[in-house]
N, C-alpha and C positions, 0 to 999 in steps of 0.2 A: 862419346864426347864430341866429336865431328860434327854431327848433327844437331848436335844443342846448340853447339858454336856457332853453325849457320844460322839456328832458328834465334840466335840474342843478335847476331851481326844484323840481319833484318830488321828485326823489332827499333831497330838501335835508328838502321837507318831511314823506316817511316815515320820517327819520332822526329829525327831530324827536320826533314820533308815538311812536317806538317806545323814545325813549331818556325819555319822560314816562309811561309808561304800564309801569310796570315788573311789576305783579302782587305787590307784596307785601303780607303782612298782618299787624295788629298783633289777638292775641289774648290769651287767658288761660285756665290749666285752670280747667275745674270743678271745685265744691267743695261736702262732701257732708259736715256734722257731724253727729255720733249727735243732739245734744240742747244746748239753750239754757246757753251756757257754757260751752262746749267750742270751744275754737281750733282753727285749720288755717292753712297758706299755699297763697296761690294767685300763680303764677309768673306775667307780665304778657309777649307774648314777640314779636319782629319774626323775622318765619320766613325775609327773605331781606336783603341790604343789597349789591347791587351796585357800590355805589359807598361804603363803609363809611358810619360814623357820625359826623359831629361831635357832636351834641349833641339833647336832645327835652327838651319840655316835655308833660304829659299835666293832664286835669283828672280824676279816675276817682272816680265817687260809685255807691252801693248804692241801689236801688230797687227796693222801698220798704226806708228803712233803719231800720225797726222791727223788721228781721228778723235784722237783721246790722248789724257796724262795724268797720271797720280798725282795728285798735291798733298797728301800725308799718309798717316800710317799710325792705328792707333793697334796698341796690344793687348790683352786681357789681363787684370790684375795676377793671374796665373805667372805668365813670365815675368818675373819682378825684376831681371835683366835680362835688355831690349837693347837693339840700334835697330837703325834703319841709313840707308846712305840718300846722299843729297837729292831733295826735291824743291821742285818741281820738275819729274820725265816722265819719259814713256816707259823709264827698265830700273828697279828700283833691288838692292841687294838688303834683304832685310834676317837677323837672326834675333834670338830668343833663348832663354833657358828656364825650365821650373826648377828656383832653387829650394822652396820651400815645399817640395813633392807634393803638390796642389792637385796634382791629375793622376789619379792611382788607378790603378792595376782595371783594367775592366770599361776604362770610363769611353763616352761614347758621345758626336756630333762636339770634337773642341774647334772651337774659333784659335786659328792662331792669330787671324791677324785681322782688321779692320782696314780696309783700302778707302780714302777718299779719291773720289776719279770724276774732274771734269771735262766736258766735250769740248772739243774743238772745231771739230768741221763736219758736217753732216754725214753716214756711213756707217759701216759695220768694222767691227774689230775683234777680234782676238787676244784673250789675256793666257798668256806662254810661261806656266809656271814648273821652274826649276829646281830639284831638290839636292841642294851641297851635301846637308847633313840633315838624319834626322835619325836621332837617338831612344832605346827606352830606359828604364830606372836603372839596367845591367848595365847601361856604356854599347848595347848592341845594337847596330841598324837595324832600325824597322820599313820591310820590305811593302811597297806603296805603288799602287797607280793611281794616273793622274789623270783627272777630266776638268780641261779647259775652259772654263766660261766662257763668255759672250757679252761686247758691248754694242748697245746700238744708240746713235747717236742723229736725233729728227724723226719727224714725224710727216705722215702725208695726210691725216687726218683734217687740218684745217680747211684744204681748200673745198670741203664737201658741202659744208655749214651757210655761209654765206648766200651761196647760188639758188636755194630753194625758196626761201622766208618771202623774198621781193618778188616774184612772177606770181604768188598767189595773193597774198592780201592786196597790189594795189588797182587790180583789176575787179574786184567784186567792190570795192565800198565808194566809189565814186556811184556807181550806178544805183546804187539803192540808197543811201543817203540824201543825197544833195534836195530831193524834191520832199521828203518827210522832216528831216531834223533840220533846224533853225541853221545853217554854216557860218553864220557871225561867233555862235558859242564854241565851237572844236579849238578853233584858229587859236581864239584869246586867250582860255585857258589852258593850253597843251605848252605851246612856245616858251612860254614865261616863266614855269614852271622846273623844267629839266635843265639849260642851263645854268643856273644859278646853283641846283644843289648838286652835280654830278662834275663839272669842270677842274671847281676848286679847290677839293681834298686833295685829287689823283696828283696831279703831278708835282703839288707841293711836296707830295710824300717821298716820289722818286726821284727829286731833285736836292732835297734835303737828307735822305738817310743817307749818310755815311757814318762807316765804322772807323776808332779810331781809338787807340789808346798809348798808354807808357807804363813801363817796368822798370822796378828799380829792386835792390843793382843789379847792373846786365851784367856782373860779371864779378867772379870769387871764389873759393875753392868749397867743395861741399863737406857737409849737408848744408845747401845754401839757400835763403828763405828769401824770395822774391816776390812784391807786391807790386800787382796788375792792376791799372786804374783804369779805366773806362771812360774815354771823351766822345764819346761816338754824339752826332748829331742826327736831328731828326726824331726824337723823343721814340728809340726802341723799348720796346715791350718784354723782349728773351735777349738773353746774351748766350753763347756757346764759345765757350775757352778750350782751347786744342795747346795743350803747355810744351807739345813737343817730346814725351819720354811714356807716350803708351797712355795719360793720364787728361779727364776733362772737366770745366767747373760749366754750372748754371747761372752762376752769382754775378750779380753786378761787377764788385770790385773784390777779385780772391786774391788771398796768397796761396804760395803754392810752394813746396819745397822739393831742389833735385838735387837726389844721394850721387849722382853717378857722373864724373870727367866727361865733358865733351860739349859740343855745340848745339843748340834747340833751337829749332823752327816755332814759334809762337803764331798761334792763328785765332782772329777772335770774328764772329760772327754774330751782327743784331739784326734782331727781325722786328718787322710791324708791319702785324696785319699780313698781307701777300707779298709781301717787301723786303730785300734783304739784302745786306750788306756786309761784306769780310776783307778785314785788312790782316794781311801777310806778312810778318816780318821777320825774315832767315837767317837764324844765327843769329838773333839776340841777345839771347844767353848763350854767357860762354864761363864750363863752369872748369877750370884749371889747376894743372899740376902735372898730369903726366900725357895731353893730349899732344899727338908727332905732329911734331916741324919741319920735321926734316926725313930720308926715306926709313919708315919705320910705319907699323902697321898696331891697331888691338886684336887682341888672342881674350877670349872670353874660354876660364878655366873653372872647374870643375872638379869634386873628386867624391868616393866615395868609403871611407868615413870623409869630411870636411875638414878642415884645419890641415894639410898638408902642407908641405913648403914647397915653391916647385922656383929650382935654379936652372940658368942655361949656363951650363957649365961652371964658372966656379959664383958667378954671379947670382944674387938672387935677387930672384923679380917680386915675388909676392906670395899671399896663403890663399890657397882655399876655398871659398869661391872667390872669385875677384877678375875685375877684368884690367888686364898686366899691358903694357908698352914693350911691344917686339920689335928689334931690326927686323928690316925686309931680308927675305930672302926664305932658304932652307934652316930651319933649326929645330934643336934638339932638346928637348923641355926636362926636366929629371925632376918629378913629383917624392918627396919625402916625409913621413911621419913616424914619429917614435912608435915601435910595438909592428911596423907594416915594413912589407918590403918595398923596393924603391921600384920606380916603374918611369920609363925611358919612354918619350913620343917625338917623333917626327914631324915637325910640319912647315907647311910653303906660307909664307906672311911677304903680300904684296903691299905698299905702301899707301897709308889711310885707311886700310884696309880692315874691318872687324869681321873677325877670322871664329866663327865658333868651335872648341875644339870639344869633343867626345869625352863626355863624365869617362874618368881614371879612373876604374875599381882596382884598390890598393888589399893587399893577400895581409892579414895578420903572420906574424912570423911565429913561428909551431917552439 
């Protein structure tokens, strides 16, 4: 009996071992702008998830961020509740949850997250990503290392270009032209020709494209359905709507509808031709009822069956998934459902704060 005991305590504990140690990694592509000004996205990505995903929380800052800045943050229809906290920075706190278990058991190369990042100042950078939470379909951490991307921001390529083209052509065609070909014919028709058709378009273009629009209503409690109208000047060809909540249109003039409390960054981008133009407007939508005023934080809740009720003490805050208004501070959450036992969680809620907390697997009661 001794001996079998030892030989199942073993077995028990290379099980363990190899069901913690799974090898995945969370990275990001590198990202390579011509010049200070100039945007790119950089995809944020978990290369393996064997036991799917409930939910992650990341901290992802640029270093040093005088080189670079995130300007949004788009999610996968996957996590159908998302935040991301204030941008325009360089260090951006961004969470997620799949409520509708979209990313099952086995799935492989998920996008958490979509970074827009433009340059600042010529240089290299560093993108420093931090992992708060990240959960699978059990409520258990999934154990992860991290490979950091890379921004680079300029180029040394131009000055190569220009230098050569002039020391070869204007030394050969004086010498052999001027005594065979007519020189009254080059002069006349060369001049006359190029500016007139090359001067005119260019700069009308990049002096006229600007983007520009209006939303109506900025502000209401949801599901709330707001139409984006398009003033943009300059006759753009693509429009790119960025709504702020993970979601993006193509469309001249969308509407667009947001389920979820809180403030939205609106970002619209017109392009023509090689030409582009994006106006920015933070916190235009503002969609109300239980967004803190005052020092209090969101707790993004979870459970597994759904429909729970989860009170902080005698109070209750809400069901199942939903994302609840916390006092800041230490507190203590008590998730409940008929048929389940009750389950007690702890957690720290800084103020403005969206806190994602770990899917509750709730025990049926025997």
């Amino acid at each position: 009996m001794t001996k079998k005991s030892v030989i199942i305590t073993v077995l028990c504990l290379i099980l363990f071992i190899g069901s913690a140690v799974n090898g995945a990694t969370i990275s990001g592509t590198d990202l390579n702008l011509v010049s200070s000004g100039v945007s790119g996205t950089m995809d944020i990505m978990l290369d393996q998830a064997p036991s799917g995903i409930a939910g992650y929380q990341l901290e992802i800052s640029i270093n040093p961020g005088a080189n670079a800045e995130m300007i949004s943050v788009n999610f996968p229809a996957s996590f159908s509740m998302n935040s991301a906290s204030k941008l325009p920075s360089s260090s951006v706190n961004i969470v997620a949850v799949d409520l509708v278990d979209q990313i099952k058991s086995g799935a492989s190369n998920i996008i958490l997250a979509t970074l827009g990042i433009k340059g600042l100042t010529d240089g290299e950078a560093d993108v420093q990503l931090q992992i708060t939470e990240l959960t699978d379909d059990s409520g258990n951490p999934i154990s992860v290392t991290v490979d950091s991307p890379h921004i680079k921001v300029g180029s040394t390529s131009p000055t190569v270009s220009p230098t050569i083209p002039p020391t070869v052509e204007p030394t050969k065609e004086p010498e052999a032209v001027p005594t065979t070909v007519i020189p009254t014919e080059i002069p006349t028709t060369q001049p006359t020709q190029t500016p007139t058709v090359e001067p005119t378009p260019e700069p009308k273009v990049t002096e006229t494209l600007v983007a520009a629009f209006t939303a109506m209503p900025m502000t209401g409690t949801p599901p709330l359905t707001v139409n984006f109208t398009d003033h943009s000047t300059g006759s753009p060809k693509k429009w790119r709507w960025d709504f702020g909540d993970g979601t993006m249109s193509t469309i001249q003039n969308p509407s667009h509808v947001y389920g979820g409390i809180g403030r939205y960054t609106v970002t619209l981008e017109v392009i023509s031709d090689n030409y582009s133009s994006v106006e920015r407007k933070p916190e235009i939508i503002r969609i109300v009822g239980d967004y803190p005023t005052g020092p209090a934080g969101f707790a993004m809740v979870t459970s597994q069956p759904t429909g729970a009720e989860v009170y902080m003490g005698d109070v209750y805050l809400g069901t199942t998934p939903a994302t609840l208004i916390v006092p800041a501070g230490s507190r203590s959450l008590t998730y409940q459902k008929e048929g389940y036992q009750k389950k007690t969680v702890t957690v720290t809620i800084r103020p403005n704060e969206m806190k994602l907390i770990p899917k509750v697997m709730l025990k049926a009661t025997s």
